[in-house]
N, C-alpha and C positions, 0 to 999 in steps of 0.2 A: 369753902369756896373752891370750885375748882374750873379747868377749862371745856370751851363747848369743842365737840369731835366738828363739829359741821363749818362755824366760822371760826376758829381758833379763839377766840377771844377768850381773855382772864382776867384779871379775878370774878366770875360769878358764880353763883345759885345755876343748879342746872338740873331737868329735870329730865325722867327717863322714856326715852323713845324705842318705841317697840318698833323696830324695822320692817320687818312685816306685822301686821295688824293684829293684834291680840283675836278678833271676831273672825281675824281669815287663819287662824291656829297660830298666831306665832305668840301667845302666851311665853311658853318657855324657848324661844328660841333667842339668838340676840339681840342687842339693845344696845344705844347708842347717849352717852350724855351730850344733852341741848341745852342752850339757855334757853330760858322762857322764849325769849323773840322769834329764835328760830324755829322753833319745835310750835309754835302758835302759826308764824308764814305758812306751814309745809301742809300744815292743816287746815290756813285759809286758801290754799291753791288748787290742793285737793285731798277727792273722799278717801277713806279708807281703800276702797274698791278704786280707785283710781291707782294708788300708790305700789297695787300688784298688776294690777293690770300693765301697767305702764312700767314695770319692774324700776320702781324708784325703792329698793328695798334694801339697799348698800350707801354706806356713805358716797362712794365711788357717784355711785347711779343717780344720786342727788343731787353732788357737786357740777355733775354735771349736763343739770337738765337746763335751758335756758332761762327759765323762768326763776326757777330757783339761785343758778350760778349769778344772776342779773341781780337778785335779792342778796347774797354773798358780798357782791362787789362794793356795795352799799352798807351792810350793814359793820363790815371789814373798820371802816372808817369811822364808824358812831364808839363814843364810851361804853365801856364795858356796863355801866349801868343803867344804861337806856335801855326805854321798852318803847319802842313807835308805836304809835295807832296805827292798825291794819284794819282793811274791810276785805271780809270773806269773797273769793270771787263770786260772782255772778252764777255760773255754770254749780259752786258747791253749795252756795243756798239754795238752788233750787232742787238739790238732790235731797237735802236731808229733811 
């Protein structure tokens, strides 16, 4: 079990996030442990190509986009072993 870099939360399962996008080269570059929750938000907010584009590629850059930091505030507060129902926005279903 360990802690997520993005919301602090611990004890969890946390899976690895590629900071920039494995398909935009960042295969080998750094990577960030998430819990499931957050590392599923950041991917229902946005695409791959969004997340360079918009240089959300740093924890930093994450913490504090609004939409994300808004997602933070929230999920700061839920048990470490919750998983919320999230719906993909709008704008990234229609992308993929």
């Amino acid at each position: 079990m360990d802690t997520c870099e993005l919301c602090g939360r611990s004890p969890l399962a946390t899976t690895v996030h590629h900071l920039i996008p494995r398909e935009k080269g960042g295969g080998l570059l750094p990577t960030a442990l998430l819990c499931k929750a957050c590392h599923r938000q950041i991917h229902a907010l946005y695409t791959n190509n969004d997340l360079v584009v918009l240089g959300l590629t740093t924890l930093d850059s994450l913490r504090s986009d609004p939409q994300i930091s808004a997602y933070l505030k929230w999920i700061m507060r839920q048990a470490p072993g919750s998983e919320p129902k999230l719906r993909k926005s709008k704008r990234v279903r229609s992308k993929r």
